[in-house]
C-alpha positions as CSV (number, residue, x, y, z in Angstrom):
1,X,-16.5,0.9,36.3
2,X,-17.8,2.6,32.9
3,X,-20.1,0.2,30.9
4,X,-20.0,2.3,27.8
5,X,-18.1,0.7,24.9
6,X,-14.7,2.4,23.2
7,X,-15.9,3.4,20.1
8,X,-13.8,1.0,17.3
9,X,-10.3,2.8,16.2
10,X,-11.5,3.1,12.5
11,X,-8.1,4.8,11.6
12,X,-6.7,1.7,12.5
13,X,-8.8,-0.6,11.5
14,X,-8.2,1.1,8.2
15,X,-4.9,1.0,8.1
16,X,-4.6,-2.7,8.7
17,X,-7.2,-3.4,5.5
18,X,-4.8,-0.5,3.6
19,X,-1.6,-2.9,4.7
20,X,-3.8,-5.9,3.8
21,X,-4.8,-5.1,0.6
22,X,-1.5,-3.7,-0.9
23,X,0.4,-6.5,0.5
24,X,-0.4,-9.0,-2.2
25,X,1.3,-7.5,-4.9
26,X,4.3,-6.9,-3.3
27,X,4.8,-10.5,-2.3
28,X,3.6,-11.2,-6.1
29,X,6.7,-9.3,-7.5
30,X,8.5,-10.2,-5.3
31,X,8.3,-13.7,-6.1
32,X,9.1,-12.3,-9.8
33,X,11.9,-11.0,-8.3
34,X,13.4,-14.4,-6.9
35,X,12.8,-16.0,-10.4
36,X,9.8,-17.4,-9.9
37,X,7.8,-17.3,-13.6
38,X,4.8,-17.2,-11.8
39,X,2.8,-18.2,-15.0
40,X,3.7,-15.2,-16.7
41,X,4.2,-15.4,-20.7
42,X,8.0,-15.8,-21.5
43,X,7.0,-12.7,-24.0
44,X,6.5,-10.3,-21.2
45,X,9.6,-11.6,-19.3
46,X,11.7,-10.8,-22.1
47,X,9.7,-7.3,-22.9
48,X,9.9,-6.9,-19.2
49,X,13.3,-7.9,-19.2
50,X,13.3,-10.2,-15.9
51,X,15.5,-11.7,-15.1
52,X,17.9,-8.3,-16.3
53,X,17.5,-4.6,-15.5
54,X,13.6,-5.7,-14.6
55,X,14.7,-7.3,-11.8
56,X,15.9,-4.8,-10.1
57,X,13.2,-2.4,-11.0
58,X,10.6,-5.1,-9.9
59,X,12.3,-5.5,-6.9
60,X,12.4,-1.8,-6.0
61,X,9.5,-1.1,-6.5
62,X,8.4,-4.0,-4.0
63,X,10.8,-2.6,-1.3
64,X,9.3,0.9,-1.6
65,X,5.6,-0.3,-1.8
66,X,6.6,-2.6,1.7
67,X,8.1,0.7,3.2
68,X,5.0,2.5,2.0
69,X,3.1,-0.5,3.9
70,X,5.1,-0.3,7.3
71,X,4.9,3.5,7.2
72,X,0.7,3.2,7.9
73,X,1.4,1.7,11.4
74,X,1.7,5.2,12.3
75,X,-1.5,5.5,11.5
76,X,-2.1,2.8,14.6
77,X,-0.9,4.3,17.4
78,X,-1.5,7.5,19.7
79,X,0.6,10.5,18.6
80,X,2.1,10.2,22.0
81,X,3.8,6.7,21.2
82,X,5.5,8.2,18.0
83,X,7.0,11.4,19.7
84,X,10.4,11.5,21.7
85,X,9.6,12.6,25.0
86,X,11.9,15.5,24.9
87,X,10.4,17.0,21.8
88,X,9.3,20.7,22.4
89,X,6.0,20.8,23.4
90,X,4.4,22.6,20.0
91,X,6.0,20.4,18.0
92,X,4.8,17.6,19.5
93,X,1.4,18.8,18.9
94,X,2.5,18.9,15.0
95,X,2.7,14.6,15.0
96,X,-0.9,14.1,14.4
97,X,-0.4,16.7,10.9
98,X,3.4,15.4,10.0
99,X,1.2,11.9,9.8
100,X,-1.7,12.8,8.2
101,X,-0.1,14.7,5.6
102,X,1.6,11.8,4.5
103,X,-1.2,9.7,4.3
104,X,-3.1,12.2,2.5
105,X,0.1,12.9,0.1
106,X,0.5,8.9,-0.3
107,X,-3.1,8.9,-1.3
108,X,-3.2,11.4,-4.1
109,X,0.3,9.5,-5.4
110,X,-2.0,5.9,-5.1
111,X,-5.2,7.3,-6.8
112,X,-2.9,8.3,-9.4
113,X,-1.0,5.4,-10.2
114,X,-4.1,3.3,-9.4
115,X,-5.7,5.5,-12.0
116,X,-3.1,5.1,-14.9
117,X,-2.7,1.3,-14.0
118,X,-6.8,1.1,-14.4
119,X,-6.4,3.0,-18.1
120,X,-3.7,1.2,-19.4
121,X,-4.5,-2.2,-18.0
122,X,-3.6,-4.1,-21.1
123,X,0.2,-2.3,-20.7
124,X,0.4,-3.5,-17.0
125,X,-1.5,-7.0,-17.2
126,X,1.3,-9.4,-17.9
127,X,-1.6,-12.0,-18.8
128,X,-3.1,-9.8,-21.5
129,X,-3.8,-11.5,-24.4
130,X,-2.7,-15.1,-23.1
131,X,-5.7,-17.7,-22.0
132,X,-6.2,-17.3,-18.2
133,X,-5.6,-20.0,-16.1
134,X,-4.8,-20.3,-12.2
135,X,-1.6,-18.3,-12.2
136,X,-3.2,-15.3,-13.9
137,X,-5.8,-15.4,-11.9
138,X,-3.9,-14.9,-8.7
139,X,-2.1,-11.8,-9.8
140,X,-4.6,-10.6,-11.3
141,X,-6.9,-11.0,-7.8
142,X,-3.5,-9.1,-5.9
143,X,-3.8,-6.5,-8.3
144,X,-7.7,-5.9,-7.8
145,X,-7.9,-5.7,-4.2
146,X,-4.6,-3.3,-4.5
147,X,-7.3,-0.7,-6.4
148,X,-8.9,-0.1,-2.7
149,X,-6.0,1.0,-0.9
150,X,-6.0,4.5,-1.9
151,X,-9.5,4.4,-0.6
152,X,-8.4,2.9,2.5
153,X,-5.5,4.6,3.4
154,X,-7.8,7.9,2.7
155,X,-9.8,6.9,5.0
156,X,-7.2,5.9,8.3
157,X,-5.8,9.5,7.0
158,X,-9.2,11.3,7.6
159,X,-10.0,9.1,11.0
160,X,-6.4,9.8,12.4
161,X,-6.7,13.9,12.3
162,X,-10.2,13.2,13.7
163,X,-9.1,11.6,16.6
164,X,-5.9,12.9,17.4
165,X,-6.5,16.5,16.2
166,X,-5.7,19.6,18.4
């Protein structure tokens, strides 16, 4: 019996934060979605257009960030879990790349729109210019802790090919 410790699975550990942390604004639009207000200013509603076109837009953009979301669980298991068994042989050894790619491509795309959200904060904030109180202080916490997942998902990305590479 071996006494030495596993080292810890950072690229999933990192993953799970990544899902964690982008989470929270999904289930926030989502909730816009349903036709919850959620203490947003009637103005941006209308400008917004929800409930309307914005709706729908809201709403797929929530699916696809989810999808985005369930996607990094491939980031938390072996490559050998994730490949049919009769896949050829070299392209099985191709999984660990196939997945890290998109992570890494996934990143770029979040550091961007994190980026341009960050810029032109007053365009995305639906609370800008109204007086704070506990509503728009939720979504504006979901939309902070959504600035790390780039950073996050990076970093399962990075841990991943380090583990798994051939």
């Amino acid at each position: 019996m071996s006494t030495e410790l596993e080292p810890p699975n950072v690229a999933a550990w990192c993953a799970y934060a990544a899902m964690a942390v982008a989470l929270p604004t999904a289930l926030w639009r989502l909730g816009l979605a349903a036709g919850f207000t959620l203490g947003t200013p009637d103005s941006w509603r209308e400008f917004q257009d929800i409930p309307g076109t914005g709706t729908v837009y809201v709403l797929v953009l929530s699916v696809v960030q989810l999808l985005a979301i369930a996607c990094m669980f491939t980031l938390t298991v072996h490559p050998k879990r994730l490949t049919p068994r009769r896949f050829p042989p070299g392209l099985a050894r191709r999984v660990p790349l196939i997945v890290v790619s998109g992570g890494m491509a996934g990143t770029a795309l979040l550091v961007l729109i994190v980026a341009m959200s960050v810029v032109a904060w007053d365009a995305v904030n639906p609370y800008a210019g109204v007086d704070y109180d506990v509503w728009a202080w939720l979504g504006t916490a979901c939309y902070f802790v959504a600035v790390f997942w780039p950073a996050l998902l990076g970093a399962a990305s990075v841990s991943y090919w380090r583990q798994h590479r051939v």
